[in-house]
N, CA, C, O and CB atoms as a CASP TS submission, in Angstrom:
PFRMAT TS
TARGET T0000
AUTHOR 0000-0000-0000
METHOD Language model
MODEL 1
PARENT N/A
ATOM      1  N   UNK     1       0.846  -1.182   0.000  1.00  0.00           N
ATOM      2  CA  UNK     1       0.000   0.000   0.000  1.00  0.00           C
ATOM      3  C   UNK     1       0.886   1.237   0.000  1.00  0.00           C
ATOM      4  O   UNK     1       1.726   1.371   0.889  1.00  0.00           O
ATOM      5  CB  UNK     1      -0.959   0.002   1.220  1.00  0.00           C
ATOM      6  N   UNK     2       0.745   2.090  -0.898  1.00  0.00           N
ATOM      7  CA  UNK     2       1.237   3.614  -0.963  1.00  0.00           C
ATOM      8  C   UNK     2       1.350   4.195   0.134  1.00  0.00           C
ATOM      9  O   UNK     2       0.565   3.748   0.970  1.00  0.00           O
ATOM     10  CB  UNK     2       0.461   4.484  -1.660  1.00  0.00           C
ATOM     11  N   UNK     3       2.290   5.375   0.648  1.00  0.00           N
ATOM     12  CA  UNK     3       1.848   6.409   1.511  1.00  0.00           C
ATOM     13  C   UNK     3       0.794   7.440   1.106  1.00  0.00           C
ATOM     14  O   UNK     3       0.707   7.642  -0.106  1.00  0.00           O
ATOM     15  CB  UNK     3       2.930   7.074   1.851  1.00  0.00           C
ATOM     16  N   UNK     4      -0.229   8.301   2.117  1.00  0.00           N
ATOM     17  CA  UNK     4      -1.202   8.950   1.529  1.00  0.00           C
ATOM     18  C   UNK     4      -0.249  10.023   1.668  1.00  0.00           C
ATOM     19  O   UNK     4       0.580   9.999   2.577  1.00  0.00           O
ATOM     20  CB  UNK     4      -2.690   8.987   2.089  1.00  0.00           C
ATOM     21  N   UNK     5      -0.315  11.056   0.745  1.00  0.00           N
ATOM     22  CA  UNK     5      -0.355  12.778   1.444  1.00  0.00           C
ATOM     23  C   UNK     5      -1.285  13.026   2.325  1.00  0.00           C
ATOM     24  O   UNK     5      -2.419  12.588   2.132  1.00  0.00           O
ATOM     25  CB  UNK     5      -0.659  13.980   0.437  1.00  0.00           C
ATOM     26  N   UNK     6      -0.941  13.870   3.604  1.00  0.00           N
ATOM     27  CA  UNK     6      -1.651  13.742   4.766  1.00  0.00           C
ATOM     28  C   UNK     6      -2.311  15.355   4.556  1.00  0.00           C
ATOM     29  O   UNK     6      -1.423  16.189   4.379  1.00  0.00           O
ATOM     30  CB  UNK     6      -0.622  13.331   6.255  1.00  0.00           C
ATOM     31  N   UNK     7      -3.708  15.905   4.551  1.00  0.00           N
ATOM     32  CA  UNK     7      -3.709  17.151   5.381  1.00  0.00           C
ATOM     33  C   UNK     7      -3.880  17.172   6.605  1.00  0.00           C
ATOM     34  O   UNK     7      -4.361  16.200   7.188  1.00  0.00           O
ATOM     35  CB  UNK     7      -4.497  17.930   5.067  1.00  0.00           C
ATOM     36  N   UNK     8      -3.468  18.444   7.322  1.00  0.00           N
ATOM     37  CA  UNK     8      -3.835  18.482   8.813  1.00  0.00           C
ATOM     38  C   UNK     8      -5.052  19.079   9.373  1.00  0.00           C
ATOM     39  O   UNK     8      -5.163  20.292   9.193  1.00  0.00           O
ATOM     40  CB  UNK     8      -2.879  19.120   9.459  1.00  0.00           C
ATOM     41  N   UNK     9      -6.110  18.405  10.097  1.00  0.00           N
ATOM     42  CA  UNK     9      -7.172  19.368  10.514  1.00  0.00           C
ATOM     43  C   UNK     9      -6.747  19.782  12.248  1.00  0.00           C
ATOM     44  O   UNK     9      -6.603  18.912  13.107  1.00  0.00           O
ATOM     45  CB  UNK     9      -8.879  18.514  10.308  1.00  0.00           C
ATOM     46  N   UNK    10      -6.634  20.889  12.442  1.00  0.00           N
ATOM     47  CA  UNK    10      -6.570  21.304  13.996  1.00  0.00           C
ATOM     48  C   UNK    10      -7.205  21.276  14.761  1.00  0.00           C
ATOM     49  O   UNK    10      -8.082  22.094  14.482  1.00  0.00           O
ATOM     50  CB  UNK    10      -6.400  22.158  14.314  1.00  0.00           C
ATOM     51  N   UNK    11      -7.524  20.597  16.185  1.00  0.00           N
ATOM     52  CA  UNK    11      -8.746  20.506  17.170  1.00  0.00           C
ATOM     53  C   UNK    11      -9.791  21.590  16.694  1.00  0.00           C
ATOM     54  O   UNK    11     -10.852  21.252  16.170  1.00  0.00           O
ATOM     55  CB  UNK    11      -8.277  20.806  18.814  1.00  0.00           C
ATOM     56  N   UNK    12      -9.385  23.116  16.934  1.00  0.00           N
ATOM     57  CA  UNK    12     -10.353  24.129  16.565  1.00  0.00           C
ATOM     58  C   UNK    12     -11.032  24.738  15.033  1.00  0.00           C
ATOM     59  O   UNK    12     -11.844  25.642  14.840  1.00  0.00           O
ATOM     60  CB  UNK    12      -9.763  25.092  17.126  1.00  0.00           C
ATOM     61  N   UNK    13     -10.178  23.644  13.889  1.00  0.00           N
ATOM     62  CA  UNK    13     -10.819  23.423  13.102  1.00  0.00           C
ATOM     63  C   UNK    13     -11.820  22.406  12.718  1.00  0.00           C
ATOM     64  O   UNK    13     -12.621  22.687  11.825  1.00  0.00           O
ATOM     65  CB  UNK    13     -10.226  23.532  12.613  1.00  0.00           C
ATOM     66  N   UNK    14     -11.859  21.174  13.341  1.00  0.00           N
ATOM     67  CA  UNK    14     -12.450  20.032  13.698  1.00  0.00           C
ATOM     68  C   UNK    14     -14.249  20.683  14.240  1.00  0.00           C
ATOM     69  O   UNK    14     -15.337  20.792  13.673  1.00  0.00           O
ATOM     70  CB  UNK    14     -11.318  19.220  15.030  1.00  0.00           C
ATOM     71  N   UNK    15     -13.729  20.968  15.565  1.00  0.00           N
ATOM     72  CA  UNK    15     -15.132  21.564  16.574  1.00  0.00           C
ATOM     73  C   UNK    15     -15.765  22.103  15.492  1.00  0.00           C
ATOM     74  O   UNK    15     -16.786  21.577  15.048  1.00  0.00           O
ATOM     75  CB  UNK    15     -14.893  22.870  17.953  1.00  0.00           C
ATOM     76  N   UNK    16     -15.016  23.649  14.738  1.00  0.00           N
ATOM     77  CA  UNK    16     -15.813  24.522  13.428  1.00  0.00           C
ATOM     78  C   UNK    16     -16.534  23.336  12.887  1.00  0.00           C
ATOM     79  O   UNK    16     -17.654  23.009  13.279  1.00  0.00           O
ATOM     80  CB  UNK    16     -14.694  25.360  12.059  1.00  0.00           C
ATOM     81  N   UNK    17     -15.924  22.767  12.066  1.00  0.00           N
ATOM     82  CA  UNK    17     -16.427  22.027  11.541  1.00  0.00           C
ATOM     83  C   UNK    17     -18.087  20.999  12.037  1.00  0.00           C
ATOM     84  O   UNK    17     -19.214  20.858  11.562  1.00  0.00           O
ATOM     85  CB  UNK    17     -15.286  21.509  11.390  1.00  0.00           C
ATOM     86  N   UNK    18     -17.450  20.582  13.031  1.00  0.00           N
ATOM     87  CA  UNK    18     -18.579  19.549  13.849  1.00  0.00           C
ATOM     88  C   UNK    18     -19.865  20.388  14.408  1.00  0.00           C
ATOM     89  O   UNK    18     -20.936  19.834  14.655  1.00  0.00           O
ATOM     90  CB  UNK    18     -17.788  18.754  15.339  1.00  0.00           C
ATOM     91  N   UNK    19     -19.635  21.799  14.579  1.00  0.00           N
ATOM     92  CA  UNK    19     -20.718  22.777  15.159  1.00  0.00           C
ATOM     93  C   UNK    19     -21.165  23.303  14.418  1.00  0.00           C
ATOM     94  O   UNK    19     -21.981  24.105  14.874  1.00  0.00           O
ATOM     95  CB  UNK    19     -20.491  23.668  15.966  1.00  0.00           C
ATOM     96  N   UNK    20     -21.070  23.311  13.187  1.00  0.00           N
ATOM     97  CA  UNK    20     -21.828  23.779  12.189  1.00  0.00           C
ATOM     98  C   UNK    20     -22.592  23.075  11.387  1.00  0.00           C
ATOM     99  O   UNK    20     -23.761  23.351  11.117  1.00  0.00           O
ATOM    100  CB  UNK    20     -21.218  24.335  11.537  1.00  0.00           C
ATOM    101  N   UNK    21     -21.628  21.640  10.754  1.00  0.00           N
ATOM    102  CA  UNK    21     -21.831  20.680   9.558  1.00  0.00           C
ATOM    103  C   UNK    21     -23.137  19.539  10.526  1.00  0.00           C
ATOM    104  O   UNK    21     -24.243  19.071  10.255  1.00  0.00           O
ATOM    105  CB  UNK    21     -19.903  19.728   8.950  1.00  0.00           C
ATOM    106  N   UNK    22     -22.170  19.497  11.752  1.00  0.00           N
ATOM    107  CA  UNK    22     -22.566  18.278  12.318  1.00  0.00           C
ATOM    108  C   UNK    22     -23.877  18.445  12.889  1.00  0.00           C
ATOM    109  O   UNK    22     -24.918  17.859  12.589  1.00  0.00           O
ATOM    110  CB  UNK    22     -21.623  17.797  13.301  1.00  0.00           C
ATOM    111  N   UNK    23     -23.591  19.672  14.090  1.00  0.00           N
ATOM    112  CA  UNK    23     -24.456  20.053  15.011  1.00  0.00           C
ATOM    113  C   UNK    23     -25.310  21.095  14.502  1.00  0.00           C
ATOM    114  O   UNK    23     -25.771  21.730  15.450  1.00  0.00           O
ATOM    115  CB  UNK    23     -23.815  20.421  16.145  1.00  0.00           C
ATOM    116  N   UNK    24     -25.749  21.573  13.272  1.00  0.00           N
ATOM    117  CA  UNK    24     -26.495  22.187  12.855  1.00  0.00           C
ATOM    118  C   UNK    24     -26.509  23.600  13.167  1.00  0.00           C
ATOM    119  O   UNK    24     -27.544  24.230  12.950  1.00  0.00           O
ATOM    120  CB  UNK    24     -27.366  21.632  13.059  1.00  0.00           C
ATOM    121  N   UNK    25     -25.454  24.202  13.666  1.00  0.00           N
ATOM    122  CA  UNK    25     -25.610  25.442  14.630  1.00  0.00           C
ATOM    123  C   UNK    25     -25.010  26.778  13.642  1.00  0.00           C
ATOM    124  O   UNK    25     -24.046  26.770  12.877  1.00  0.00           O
ATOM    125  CB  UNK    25     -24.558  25.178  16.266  1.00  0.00           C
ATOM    126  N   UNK    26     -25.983  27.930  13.976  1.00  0.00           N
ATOM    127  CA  UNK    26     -25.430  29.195  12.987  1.00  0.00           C
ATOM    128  C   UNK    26     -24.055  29.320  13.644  1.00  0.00           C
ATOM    129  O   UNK    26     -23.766  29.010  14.800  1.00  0.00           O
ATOM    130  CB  UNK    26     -26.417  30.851  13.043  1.00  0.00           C
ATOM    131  N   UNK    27     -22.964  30.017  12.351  1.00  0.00           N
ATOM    132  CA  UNK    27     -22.391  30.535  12.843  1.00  0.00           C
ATOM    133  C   UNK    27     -22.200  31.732  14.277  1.00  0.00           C
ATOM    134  O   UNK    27     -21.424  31.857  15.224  1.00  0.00           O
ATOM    135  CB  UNK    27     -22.258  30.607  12.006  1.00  0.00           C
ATOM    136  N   UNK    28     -22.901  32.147  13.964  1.00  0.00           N
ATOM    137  CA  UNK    28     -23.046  32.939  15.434  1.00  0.00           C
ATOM    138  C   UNK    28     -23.064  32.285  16.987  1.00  0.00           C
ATOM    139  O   UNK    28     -22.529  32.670  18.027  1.00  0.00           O
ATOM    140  CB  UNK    28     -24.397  33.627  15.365  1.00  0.00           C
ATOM    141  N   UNK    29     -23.954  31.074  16.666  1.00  0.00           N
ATOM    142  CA  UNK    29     -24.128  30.462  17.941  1.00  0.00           C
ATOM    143  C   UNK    29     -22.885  29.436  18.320  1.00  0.00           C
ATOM    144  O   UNK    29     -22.474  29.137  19.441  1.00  0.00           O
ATOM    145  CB  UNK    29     -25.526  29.706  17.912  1.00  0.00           C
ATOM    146  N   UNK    30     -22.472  29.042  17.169  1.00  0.00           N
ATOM    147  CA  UNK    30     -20.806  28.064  17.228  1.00  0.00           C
ATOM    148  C   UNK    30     -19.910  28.653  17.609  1.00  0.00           C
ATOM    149  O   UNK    30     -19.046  28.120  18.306  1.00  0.00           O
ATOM    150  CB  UNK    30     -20.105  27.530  15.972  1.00  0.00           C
ATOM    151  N   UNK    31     -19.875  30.020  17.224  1.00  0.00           N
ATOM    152  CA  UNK    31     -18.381  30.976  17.718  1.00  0.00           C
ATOM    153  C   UNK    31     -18.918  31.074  19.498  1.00  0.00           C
ATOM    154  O   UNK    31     -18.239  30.658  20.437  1.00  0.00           O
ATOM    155  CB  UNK    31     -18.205  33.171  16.651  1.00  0.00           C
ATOM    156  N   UNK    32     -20.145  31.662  19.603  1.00  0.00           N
ATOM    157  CA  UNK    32     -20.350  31.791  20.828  1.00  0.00           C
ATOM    158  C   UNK    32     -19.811  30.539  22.392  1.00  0.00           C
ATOM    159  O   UNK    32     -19.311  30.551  23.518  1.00  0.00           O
ATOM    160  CB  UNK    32     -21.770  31.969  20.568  1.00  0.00           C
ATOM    161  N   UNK    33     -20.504  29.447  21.127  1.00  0.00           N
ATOM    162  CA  UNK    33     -20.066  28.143  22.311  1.00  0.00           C
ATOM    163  C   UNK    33     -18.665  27.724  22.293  1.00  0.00           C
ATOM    164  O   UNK    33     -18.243  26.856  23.058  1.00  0.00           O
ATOM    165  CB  UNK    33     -20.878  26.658  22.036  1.00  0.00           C
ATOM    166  N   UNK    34     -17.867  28.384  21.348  1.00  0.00           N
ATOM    167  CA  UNK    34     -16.606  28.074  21.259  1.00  0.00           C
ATOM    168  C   UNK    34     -16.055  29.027  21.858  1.00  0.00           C
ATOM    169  O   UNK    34     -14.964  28.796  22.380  1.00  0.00           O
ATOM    170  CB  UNK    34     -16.128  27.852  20.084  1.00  0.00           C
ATOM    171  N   UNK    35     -16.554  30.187  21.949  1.00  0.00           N
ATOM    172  CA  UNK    35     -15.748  31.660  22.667  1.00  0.00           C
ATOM    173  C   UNK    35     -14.584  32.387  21.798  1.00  0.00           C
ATOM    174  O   UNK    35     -13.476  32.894  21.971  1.00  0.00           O
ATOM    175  CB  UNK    35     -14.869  31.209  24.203  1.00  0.00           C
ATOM    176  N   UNK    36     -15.368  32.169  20.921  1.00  0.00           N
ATOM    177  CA  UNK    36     -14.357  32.727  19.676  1.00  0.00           C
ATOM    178  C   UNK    36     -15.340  34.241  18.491  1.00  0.00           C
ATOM    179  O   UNK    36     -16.553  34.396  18.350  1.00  0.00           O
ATOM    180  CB  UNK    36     -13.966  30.814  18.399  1.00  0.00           C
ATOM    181  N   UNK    37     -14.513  34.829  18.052  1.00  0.00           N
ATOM    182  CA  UNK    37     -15.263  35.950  17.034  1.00  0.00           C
ATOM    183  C   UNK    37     -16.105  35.168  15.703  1.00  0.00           C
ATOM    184  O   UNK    37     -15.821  34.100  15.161  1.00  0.00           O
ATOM    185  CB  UNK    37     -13.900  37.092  16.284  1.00  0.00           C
ATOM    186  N   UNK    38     -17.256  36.135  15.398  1.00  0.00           N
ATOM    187  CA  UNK    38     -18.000  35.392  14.507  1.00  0.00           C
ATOM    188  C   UNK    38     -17.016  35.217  13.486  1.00  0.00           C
ATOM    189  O   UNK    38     -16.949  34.050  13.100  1.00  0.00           O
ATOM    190  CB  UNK    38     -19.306  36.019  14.050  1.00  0.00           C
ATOM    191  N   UNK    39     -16.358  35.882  13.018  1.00  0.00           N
ATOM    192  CA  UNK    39     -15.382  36.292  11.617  1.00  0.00           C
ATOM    193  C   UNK    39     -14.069  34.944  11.981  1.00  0.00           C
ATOM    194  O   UNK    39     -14.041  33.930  11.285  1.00  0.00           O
ATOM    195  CB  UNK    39     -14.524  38.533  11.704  1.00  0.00           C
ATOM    196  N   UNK    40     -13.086  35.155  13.126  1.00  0.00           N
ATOM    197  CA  UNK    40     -12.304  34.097  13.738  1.00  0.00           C
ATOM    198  C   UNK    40     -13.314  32.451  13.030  1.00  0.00           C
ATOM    199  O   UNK    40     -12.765  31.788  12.151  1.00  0.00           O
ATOM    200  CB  UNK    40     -12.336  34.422  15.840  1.00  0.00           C
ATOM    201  N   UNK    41     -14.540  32.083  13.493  1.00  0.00           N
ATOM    202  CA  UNK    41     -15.366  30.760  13.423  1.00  0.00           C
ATOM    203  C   UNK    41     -15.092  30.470  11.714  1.00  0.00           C
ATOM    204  O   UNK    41     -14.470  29.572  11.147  1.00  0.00           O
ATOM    205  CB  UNK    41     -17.289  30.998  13.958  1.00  0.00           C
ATOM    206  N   UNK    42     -15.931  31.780  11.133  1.00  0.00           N
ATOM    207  CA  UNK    42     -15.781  31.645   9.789  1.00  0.00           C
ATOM    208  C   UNK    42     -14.318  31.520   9.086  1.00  0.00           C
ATOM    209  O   UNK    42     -14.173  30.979   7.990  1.00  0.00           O
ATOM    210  CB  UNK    42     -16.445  32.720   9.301  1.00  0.00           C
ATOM    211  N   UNK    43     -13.479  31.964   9.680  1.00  0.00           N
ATOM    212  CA  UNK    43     -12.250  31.600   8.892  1.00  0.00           C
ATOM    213  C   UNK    43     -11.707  29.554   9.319  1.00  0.00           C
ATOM    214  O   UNK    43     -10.999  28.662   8.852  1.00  0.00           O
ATOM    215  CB  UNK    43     -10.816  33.055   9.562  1.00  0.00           C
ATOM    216  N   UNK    44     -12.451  29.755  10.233  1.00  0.00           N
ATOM    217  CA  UNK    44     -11.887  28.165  10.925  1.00  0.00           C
ATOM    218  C   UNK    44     -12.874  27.538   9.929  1.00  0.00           C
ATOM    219  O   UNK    44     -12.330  26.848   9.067  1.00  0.00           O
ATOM    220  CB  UNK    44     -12.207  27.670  12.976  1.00  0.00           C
ATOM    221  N   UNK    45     -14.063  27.622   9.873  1.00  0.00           N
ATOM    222  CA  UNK    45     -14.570  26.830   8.948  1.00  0.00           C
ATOM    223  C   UNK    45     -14.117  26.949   7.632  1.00  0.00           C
ATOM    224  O   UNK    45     -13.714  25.902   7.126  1.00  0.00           O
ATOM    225  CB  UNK    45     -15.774  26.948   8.959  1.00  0.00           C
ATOM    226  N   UNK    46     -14.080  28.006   6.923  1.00  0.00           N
ATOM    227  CA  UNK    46     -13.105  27.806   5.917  1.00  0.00           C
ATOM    228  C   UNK    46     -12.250  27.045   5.870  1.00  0.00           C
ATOM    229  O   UNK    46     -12.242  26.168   5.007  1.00  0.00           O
ATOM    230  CB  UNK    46     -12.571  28.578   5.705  1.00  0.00           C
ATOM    231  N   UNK    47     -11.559  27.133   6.530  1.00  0.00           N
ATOM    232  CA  UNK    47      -9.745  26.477   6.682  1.00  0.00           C
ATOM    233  C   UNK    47     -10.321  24.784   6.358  1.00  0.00           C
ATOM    234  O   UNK    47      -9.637  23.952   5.762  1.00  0.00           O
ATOM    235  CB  UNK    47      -8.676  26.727   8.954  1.00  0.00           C
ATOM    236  N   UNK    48     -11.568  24.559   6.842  1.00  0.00           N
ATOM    237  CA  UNK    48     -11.286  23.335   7.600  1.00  0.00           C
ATOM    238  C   UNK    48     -12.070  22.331   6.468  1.00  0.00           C
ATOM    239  O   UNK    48     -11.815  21.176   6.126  1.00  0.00           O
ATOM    240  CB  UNK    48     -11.955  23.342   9.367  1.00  0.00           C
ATOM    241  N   UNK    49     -13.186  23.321   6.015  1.00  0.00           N
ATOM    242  CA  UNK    49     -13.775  22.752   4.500  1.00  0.00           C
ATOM    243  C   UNK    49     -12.814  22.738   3.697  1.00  0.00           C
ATOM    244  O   UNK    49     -12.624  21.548   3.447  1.00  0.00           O
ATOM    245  CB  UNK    49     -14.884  23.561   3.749  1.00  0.00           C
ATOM    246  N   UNK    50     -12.039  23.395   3.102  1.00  0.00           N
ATOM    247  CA  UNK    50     -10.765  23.411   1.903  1.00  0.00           C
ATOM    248  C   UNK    50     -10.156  22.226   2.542  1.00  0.00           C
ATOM    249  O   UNK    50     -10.335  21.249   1.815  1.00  0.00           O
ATOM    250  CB  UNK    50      -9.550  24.962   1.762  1.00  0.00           C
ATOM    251  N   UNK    51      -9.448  21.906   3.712  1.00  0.00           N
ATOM    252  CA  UNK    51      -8.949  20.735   3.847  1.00  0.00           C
ATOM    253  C   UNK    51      -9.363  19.704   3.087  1.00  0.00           C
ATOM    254  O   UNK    51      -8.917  19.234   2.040  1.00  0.00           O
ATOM    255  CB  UNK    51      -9.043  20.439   4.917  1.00  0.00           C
ATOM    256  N   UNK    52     -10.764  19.271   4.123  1.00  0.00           N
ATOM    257  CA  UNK    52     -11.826  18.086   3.644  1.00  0.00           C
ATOM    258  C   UNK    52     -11.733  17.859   1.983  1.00  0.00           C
ATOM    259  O   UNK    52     -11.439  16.778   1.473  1.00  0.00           O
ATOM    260  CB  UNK    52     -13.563  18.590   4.066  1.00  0.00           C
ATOM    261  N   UNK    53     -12.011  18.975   1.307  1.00  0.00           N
ATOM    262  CA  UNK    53     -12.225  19.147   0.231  1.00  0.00           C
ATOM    263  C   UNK    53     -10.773  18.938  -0.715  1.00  0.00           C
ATOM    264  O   UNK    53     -10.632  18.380  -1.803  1.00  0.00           O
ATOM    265  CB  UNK    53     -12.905  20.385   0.250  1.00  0.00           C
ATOM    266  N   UNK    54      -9.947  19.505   0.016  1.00  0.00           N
ATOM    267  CA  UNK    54      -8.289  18.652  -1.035  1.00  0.00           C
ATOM    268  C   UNK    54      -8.182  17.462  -0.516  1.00  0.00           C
ATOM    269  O   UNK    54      -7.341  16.900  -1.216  1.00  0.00           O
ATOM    270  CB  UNK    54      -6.418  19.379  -0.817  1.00  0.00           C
ATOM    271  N   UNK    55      -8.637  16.529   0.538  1.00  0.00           N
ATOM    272  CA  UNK    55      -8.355  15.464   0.722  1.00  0.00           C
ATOM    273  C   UNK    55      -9.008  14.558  -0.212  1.00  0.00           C
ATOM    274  O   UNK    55      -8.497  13.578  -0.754  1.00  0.00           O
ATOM    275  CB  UNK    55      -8.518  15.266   1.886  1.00  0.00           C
ATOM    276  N   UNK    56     -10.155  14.980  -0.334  1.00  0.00           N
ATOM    277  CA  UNK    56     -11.432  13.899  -0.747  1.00  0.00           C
ATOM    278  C   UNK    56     -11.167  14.075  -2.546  1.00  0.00           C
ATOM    279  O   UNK    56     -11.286  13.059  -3.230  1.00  0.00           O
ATOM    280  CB  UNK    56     -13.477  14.592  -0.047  1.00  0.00           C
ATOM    281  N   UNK    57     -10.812  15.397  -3.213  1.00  0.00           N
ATOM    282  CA  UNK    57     -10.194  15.647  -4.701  1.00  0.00           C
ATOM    283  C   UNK    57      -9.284  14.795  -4.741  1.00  0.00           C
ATOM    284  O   UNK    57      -9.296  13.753  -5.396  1.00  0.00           O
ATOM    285  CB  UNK    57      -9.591  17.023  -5.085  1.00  0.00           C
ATOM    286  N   UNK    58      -8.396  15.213  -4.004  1.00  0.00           N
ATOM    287  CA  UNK    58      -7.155  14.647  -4.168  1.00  0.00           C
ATOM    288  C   UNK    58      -6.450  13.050  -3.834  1.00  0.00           C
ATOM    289  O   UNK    58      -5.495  12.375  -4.218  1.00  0.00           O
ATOM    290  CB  UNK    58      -6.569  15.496  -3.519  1.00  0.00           C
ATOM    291  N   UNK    59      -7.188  12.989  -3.211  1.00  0.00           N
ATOM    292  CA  UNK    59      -6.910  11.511  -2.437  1.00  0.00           C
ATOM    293  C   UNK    59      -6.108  11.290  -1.646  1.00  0.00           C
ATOM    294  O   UNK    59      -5.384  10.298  -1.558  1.00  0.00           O
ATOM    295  CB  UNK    59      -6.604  10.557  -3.080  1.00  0.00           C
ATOM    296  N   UNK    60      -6.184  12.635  -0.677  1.00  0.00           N
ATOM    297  CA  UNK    60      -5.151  12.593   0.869  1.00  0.00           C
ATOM    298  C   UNK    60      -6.120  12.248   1.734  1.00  0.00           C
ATOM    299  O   UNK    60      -7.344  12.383   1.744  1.00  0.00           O
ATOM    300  CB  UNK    60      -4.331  14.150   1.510  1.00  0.00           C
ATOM    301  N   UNK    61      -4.849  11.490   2.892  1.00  0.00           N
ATOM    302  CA  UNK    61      -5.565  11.245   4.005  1.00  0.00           C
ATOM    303  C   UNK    61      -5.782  11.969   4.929  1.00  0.00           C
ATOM    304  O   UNK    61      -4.719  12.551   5.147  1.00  0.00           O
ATOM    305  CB  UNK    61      -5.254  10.468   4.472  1.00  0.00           C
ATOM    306  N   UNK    62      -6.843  12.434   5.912  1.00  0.00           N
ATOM    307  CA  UNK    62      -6.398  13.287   7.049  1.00  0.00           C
ATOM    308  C   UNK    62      -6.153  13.201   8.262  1.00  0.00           C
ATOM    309  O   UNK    62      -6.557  12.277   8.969  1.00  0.00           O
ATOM    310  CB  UNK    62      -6.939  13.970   7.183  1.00  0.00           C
ATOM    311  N   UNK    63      -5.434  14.190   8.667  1.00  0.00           N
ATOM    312  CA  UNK    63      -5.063  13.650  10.017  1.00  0.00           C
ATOM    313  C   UNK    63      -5.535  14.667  11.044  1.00  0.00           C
ATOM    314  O   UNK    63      -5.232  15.818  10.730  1.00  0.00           O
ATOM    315  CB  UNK    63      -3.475  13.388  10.156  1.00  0.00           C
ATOM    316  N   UNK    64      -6.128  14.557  12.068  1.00  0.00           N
ATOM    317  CA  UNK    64      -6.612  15.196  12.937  1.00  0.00           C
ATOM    318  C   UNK    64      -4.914  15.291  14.111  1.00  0.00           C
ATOM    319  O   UNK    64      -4.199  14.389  14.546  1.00  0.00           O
ATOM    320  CB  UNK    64      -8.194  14.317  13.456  1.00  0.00           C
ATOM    321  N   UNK    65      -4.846  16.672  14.243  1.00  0.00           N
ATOM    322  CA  UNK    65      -3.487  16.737  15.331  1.00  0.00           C
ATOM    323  C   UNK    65      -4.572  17.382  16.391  1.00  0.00           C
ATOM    324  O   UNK    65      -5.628  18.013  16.420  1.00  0.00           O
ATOM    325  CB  UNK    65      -1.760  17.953  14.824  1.00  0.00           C
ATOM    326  N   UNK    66      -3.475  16.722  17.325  1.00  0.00           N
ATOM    327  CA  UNK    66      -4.035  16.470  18.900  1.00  0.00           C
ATOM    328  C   UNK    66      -3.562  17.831  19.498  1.00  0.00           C
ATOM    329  O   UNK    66      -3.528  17.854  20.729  1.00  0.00           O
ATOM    330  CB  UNK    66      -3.271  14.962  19.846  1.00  0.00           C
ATOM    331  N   UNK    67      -3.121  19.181  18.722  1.00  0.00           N
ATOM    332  CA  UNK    67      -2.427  19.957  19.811  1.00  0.00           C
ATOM    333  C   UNK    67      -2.534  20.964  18.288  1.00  0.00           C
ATOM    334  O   UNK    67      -2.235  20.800  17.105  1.00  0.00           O
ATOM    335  CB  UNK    67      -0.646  19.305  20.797  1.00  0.00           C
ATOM    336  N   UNK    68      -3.207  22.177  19.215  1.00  0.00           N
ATOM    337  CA  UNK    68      -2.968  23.562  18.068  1.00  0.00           C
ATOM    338  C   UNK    68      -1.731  24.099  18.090  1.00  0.00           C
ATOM    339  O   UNK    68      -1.060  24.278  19.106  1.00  0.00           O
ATOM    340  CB  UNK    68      -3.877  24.888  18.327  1.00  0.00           C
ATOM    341  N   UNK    69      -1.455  24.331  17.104  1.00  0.00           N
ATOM    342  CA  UNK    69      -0.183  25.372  16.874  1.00  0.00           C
ATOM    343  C   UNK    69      -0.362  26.636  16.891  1.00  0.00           C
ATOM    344  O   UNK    69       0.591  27.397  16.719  1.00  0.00           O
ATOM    345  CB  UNK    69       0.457  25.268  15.688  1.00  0.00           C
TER
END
């Protein structure tokens, strides 16, 4: 079996992700439960869809890291 190219998703891109996609929640109310700026949420969700989205094009694997940088 090949190695994959890996992207990285970050804990606080993950949550974005899971509080919006998963948990159905407006942006507004996800930044809130996260304690983060509405604009800050929206860039995390960004970040975190483009990941998903070069993995699944591309055929990388992802890797969830256990620790933000």
């Amino acid at each position: 079996m090949r190695e994959l190219e890996e992207v990285v998703l970050f804990p606080d891109e993950l949550e974005a992700l899971k509080l919006y996609e998963v948990d159905g929640l407006e942006q507004v109310d996800a930044s809130e439960k996260m304690k983060i700026s509405q604009p800050t949420f929206a860039r995390l969700l960004g970040s975190a869809n483009k990941k998903v989205a070069e993995a699944i094009i591309k055929g990388r694997a992802i890797k969830i890291s256990k620790l933000d940088l």
